[in-house]
C-alpha positions, 0 to 999 in steps of 0.5 A, spaced: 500 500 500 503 506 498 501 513 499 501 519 495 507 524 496 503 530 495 500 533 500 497 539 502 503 542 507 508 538 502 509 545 498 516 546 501 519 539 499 526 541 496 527 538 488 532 532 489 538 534 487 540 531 480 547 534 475 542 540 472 541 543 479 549 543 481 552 550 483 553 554 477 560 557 479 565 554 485 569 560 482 565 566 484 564 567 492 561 573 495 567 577 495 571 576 488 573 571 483 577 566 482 580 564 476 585 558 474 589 559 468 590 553 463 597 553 465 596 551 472 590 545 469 596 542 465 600 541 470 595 539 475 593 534 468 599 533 467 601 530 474 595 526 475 596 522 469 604 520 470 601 516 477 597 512 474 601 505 473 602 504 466 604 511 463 611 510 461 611 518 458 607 523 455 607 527 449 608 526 440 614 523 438 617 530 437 615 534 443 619 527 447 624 528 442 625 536 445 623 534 452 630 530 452 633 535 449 631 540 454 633 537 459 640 535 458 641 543 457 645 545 464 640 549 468 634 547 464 628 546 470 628 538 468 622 535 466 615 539 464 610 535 467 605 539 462 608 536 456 603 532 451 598 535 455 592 540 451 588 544 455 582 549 453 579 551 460 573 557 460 571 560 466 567 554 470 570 548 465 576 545 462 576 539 457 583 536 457 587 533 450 593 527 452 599 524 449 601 518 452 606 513 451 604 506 455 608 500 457 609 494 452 603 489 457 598 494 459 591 494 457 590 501 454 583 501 455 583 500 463 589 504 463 585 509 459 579 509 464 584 509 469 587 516 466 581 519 466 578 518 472 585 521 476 586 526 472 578 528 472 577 527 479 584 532 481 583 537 477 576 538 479 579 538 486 584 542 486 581 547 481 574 548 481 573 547 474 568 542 472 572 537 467 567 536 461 571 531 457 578 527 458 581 525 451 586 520 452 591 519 446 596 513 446 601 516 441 606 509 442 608 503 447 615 503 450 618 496 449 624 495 454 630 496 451 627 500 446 632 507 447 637 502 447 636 500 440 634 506 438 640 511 440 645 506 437 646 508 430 650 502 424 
């Protein structure tokens, strides 16, 4: 036997939150704004991919190529985390673009959920933004012994 909810002196009942009623703007408090540049998502992006188990690098093979390079340069700032990492962030969302190199045995798809998740769930975290799409590039698969053979020239 159930009952119907609507009653006379149920007017005042909230709506059951769904996504369409979330907050529109974490950024905008009663006392200013805050804003996050796509510089700063990048490297939140960046970071939070290279945790997960199964990423071996980041980025094309001509930005890893100058990425290397960079790095043996004296006094260079060492790796870039934001490298193969493309961010187009508004005001309240971001959507990220990645580039990564996998180790030979990894499931691609798993890790690529995997990817999505952390790096969704850390910038969403850490920024305030609303990611509305992670794109996971697999650009190559590392092989180990791969540098060796390939930095040897006959």
């Amino acid at each position: 036997m159930t009952q119907s909810a609507t009653t006379a002196g149920a007017t005042n009942v909230p709506p059951a939150k769904t996504p369409t009623n979330r907050t529109p703007d974490r950024l905008t408090t009663e006392i200013g704004k805050i804003s996050v540049t796509q510089s700063v998502v990048q490297k939140i992006a960046g970071l939070s991919c290279r945790e997960v188990g199964g990423v071996h690098g980041m980025g094309t093979g001509a930005t890893r190529t100058i990425g290397a390079i960079r790095e043996r340069i004296p006094g260079s700032s060492g790796p870039n985390v934001a490298q193969g990492v493309g961010v187009e962030a508004g005001e309240t969302q971001a959507a990220i673009d990645l580039d990564i190199v996998v180790e030979y045995g990894v499931s691609i798809a798993d890790l690529g959920r995997s990817i999505q998740r952390n790096v969704k769930q850390q910038v969403e975290l850490m920024t305030g933004l609303e990611v509305v799409e992670v794109n996971v590039n697999v650009d190559d698969v590392y092989v180990a012994g791969d540098e060796e053979t390939t930095s040897r020239v006959s």
